[in-house]
C-alpha positions in Angstrom: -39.5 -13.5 2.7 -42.4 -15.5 2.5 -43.1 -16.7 -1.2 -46.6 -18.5 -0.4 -49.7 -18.5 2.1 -50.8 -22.0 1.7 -49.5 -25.3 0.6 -50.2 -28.6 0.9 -47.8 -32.1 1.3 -48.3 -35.7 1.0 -46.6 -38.3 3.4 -46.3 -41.9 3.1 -46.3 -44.3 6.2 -43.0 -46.5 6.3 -42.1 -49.3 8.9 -38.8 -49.5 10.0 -36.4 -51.9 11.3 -37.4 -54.5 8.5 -36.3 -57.1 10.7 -32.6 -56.9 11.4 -32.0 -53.5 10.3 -32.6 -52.1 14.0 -32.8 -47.6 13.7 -31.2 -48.1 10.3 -33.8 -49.5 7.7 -36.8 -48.3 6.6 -39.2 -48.3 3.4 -42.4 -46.3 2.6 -45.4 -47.4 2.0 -48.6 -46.7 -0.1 -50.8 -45.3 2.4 -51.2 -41.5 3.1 -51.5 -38.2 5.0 -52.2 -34.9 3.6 -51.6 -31.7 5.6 -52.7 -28.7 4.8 -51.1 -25.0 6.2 -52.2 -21.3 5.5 -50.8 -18.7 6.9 -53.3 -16.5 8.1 -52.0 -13.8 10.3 -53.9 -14.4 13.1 -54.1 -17.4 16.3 -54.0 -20.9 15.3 -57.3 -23.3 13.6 -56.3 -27.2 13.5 -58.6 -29.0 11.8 -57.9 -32.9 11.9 -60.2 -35.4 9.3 -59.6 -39.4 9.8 -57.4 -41.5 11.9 -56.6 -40.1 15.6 -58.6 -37.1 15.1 -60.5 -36.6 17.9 -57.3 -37.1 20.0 -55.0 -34.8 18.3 -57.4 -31.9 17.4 -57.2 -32.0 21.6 -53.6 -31.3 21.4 -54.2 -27.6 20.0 -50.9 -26.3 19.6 -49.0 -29.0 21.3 -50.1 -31.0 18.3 -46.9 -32.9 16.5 -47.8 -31.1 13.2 -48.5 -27.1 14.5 -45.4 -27.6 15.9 -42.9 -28.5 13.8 -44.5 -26.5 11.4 -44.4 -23.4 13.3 -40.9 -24.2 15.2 -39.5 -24.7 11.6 -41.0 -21.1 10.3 -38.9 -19.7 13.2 -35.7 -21.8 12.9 -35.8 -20.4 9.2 -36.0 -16.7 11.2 -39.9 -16.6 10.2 -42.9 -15.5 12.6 -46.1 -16.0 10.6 -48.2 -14.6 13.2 -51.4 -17.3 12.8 -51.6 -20.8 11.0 -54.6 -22.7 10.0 -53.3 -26.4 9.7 -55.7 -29.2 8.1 -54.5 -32.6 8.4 -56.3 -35.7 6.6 -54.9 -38.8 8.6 -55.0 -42.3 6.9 -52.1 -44.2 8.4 -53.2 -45.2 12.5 -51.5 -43.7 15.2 -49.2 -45.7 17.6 -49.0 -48.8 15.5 -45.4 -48.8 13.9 -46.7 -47.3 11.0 -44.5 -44.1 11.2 -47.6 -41.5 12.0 -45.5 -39.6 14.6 -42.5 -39.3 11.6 -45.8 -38.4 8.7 -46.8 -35.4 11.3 -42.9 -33.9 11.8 -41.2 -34.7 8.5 -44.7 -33.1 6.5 -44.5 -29.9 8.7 -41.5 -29.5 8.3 -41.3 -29.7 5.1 -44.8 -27.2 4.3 -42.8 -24.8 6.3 -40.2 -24.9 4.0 -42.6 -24.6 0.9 -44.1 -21.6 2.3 -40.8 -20.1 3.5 -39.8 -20.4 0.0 -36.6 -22.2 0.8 -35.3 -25.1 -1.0 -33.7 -27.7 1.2 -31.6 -30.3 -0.3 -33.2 -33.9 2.0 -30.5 -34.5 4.5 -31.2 -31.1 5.5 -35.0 -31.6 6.0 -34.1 -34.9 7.9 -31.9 -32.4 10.0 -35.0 -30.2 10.6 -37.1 -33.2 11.1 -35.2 -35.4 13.8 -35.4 -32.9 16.4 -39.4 -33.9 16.5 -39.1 -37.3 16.0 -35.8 -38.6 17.4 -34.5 -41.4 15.1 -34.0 -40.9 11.1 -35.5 -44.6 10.4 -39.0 -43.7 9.6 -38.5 -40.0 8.7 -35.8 -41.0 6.0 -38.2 -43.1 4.2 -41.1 -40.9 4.2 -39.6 -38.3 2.4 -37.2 -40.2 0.1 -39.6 -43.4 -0.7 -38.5 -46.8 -1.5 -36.2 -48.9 0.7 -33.7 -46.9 2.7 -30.4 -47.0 4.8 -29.9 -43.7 7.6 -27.7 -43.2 10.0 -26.5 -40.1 12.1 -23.0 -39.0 12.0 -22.2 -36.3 14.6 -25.8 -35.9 15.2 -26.5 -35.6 11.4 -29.0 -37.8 9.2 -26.9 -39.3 6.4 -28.9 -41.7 4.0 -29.1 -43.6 1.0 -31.9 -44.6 -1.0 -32.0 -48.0 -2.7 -34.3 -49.7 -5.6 -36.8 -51.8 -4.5 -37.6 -54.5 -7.0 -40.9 -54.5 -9.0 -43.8 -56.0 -7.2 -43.1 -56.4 -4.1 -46.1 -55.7 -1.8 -46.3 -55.4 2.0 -48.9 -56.5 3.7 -49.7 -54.6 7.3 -52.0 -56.7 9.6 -52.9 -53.6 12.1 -54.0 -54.7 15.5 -56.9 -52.9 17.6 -54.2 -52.0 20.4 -51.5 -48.6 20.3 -48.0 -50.1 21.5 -46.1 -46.2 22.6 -42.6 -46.3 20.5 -41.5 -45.5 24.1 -42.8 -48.2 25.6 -41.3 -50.7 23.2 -37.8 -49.0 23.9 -38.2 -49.6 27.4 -38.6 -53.2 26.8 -34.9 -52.9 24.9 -32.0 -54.1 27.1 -29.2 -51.7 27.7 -26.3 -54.3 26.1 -26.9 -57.5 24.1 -24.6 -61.0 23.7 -21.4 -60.1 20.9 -23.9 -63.4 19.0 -26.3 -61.3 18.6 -25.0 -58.3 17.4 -22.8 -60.2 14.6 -26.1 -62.2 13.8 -27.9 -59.3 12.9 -24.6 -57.2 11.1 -25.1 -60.7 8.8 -28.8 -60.4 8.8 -29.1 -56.7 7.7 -26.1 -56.9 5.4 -28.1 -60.0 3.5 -31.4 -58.5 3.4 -29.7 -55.3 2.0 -27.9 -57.8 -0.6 -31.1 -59.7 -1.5 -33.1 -56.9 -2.2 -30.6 -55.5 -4.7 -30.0 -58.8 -6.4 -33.4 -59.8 -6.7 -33.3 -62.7 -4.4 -36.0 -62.5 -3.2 -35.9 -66.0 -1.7 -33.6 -65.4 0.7 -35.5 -62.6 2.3 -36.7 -65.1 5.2 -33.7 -65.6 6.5 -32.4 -61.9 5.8 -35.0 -60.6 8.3 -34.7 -62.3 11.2 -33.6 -60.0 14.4 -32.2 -61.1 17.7 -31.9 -57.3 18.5 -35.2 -56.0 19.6 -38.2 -58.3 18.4 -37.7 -60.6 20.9 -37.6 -58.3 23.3 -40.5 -56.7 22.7 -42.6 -59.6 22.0 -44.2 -59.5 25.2 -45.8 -56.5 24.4 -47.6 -57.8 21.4 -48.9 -61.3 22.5 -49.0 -63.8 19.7 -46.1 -62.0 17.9 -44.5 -65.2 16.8 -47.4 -67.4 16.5 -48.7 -64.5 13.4 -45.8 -64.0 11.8 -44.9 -67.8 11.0 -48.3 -68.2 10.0 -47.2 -65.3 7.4 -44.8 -67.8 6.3 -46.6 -71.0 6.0 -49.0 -68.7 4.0 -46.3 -67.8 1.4 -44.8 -64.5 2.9 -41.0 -64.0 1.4 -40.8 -62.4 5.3 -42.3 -61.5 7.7 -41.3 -59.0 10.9 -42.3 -56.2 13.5 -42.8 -53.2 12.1 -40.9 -50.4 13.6 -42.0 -50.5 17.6 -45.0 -52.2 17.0 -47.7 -54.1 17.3 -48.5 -53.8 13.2 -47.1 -57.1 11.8 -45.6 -57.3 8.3 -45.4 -59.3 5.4 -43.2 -58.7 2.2 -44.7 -60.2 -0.6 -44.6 -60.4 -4.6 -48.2 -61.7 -5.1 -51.5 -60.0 -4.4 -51.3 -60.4 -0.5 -54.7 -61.0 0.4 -54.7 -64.5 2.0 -51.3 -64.0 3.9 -53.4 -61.0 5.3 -56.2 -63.0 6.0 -54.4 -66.2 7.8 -52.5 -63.8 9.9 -55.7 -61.9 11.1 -57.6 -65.3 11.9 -54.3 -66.4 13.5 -54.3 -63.5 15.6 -57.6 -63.9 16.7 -57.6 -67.7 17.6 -53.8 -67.5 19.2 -54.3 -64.1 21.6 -57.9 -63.2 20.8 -56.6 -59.8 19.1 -58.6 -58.5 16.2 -56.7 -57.1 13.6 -57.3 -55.9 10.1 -54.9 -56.6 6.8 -54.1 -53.8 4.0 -52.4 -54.8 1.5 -49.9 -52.1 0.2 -48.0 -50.9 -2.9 -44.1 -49.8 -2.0 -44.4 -45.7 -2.0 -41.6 -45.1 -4.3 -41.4 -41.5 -4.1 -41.8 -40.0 -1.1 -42.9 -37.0 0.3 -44.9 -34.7 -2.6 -45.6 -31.3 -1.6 -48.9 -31.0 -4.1 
C-alpha cells in the first residue's frame, strides 16, 4: 500500500576512483540535487530547474530519474498510474561528478518513501545499480563520507569510513562533457602485473592515511597507473593541472570518476589551488574551467 503521495530527497555529488581506488572508492560531496515526486494518478509532468535542464526535460519519460522512479514502484509490485517529477539540478552533467548516480540512486530511493518500504542501504544500492552500472558513485551518495563498494555475486557490499575534520575538495569543472562511456572505451582490456600491485599499494595507503590522519601521505596514496593515464587523452592538459594542484599546496590531486572535473583534497580554504588550476588550464590547453570549493557531504542521501 502506498503510505504517501509526495516526497522529496536530497543527493549529494561524489567523485569516484580517488586516484587509485579504480570502481571501488568514492566520497560525497557538498553540492546538491533535490527531486521532487507526486503521485498523481494520471500521465507523467517532468519538470527540471538548473544544470542540464533543457536537455533532460527532452528525455520525457526516458529521463534517468522517471525511470528509476517508476521502474522501482513496479519492482516493489506498485503501478501508480501518473507521476509528476521535479528535479532541481546543481551538480553538472557528464563531468565525473556522479549526476547520472544523483538521478538513479534519488529515484530510487523517493519510490521507496512513497511505497512506504524501509530498505536497509545495500538494498537501495541493489535497486540502484541496475540504472547506473557500478556501485562507486551510487555508494557514496547515499551513505556520505568516504566509502569502499564492491559487488559480490552481483551484489553491492560497502563500508563507510570517517573522513577527518576539514578536509575540503576542490572541483575545477571544465566547459566540456567527457561520456563515462567514452572514458571506458579508452580503458585497456588487461594491464602490466606492475601496475595492478602499484595501485593494490596505492589504494590500500590512501585507505590507511585517511584513517590515521596522515594526511601527508595522501600525494603519493593517489596516484593511479590503472585508468588516468589512459584516459588522459581525453582531457588535454590532465597532468599539466593537476601538478599545478600540487605546487599550489594540494595534499592530492586526481581525476575524478571518468572525467574531465579535476580534483583537489585539501585541509585549507581551497581557493587559490582552485584558481592556479583554472589559469593553468587555460594557458596549458586553452580550456576554461571554473573551481568550487566543497565541504565533504557526510551524510548522504536525506529524503526531506
Amino acid at each position: 500500500m502506498i503510505e504517501r503521495r509526495e516526497v522529496r530527497v536530497r543527493v549529494p555529488a561524489s567523485t569516484a576512483n580517488l586516484g587509485p581506488g579504480f570502481d571501488v572508492l568514492g566520497m560525497a560531496l557538498g553540492l546538491y540535487n533535490e527531486i521532487e515526486v507526486e503521485l498523481t494518478g494520471v500521465g507523467l509532468t517532468l519538470e527540471v530547474e538548473g544544470e542540464g535542464a533543457e536537455r533532460l526535460q527532452a528525455l520525457g519519460d526516458r529521463n534517468l530519474v522517471v525511470r528509476s522512479v517508476t521502474e522501482t514502484l513496479e519492482r516493489l509490485g506498485l503501478r501508480p498510474g501518473g507521476v509528476r517529477v521535479r528535479m532541481l539540478n546543481r551538480i553538472p552533467l557528464s563531468r565525473g561528478l556522479g549526476s547520472s548516480s544523483a538521478a538513479a540512486l534519488g529515484g530510487v530511493a523517493a519510490a521507496a518513501a512513497l511505497a512506504g518500504v524501509t530498505l536497509g542501504p545495500e538494498e537501495l544500492l541493489d535497486l540502484a545499480l541496475p540504472f547506473e552500472g557500478h556501485p562507486d558513485n551510487i555508494t557514496p551518495a547515499l551513505l556520505g563520507g568516504l566509502t569502499v563498494s564492491a559487488l559480490v555475486e552481483g551484489r553491492v557490499r560497502c563500508v563507510k569510513l570517517p573522513v577527518p575534520e576539514g578536509l575540503r575538495a576542490v572541483a575545477v569543472i571544465p566547459e566540456f562533457h567527457l561520456s563515462t562511456a567514452k572514458a571506458r572505451k579508452a580503458l585497456p582490456a588487461t594491464v602490466p602485473r606492475a601496475d595492478a600491485v602499484f595501485n593494490v599499494g596505492r589504494a590500500a595507503l590512501f585507505l590507511a592515511a585517511m584513517q590515521a590522519g596522515r594526511l601527508d601521505l595522501l600525494r603519493e596514496a593517489a596516484q593511479d597507473r590503472l585508468h588516468q593515464p589512459y584516459r588522459a587523452p581525453l582531457v588535454p592538459g590532465m597532468a599539466e593541472v593537476l601538478a599545478e594542484g600540487e605546487r599550489g599546496g594540494a595534499l592530492a590531486c586526481f581525476l575524478s570518476g571518468a572525467g574531465p572535473t579535476l580534483l583537489a583534497l585539501t585541509s585549507g580554504d581551497g581557493d587559490e589551488i582552485g584558481r592556479r588550476m583554472v589559469a593553468c588550464w587555460k594557458a596549458r590547453a586553452n580550456v576554461t574551467a571554473r573551481a568550487e570549493v566543497l565541504e565533504i557531504d557526510r551524510d548522504g542521501l536525506k529524503v526531506l
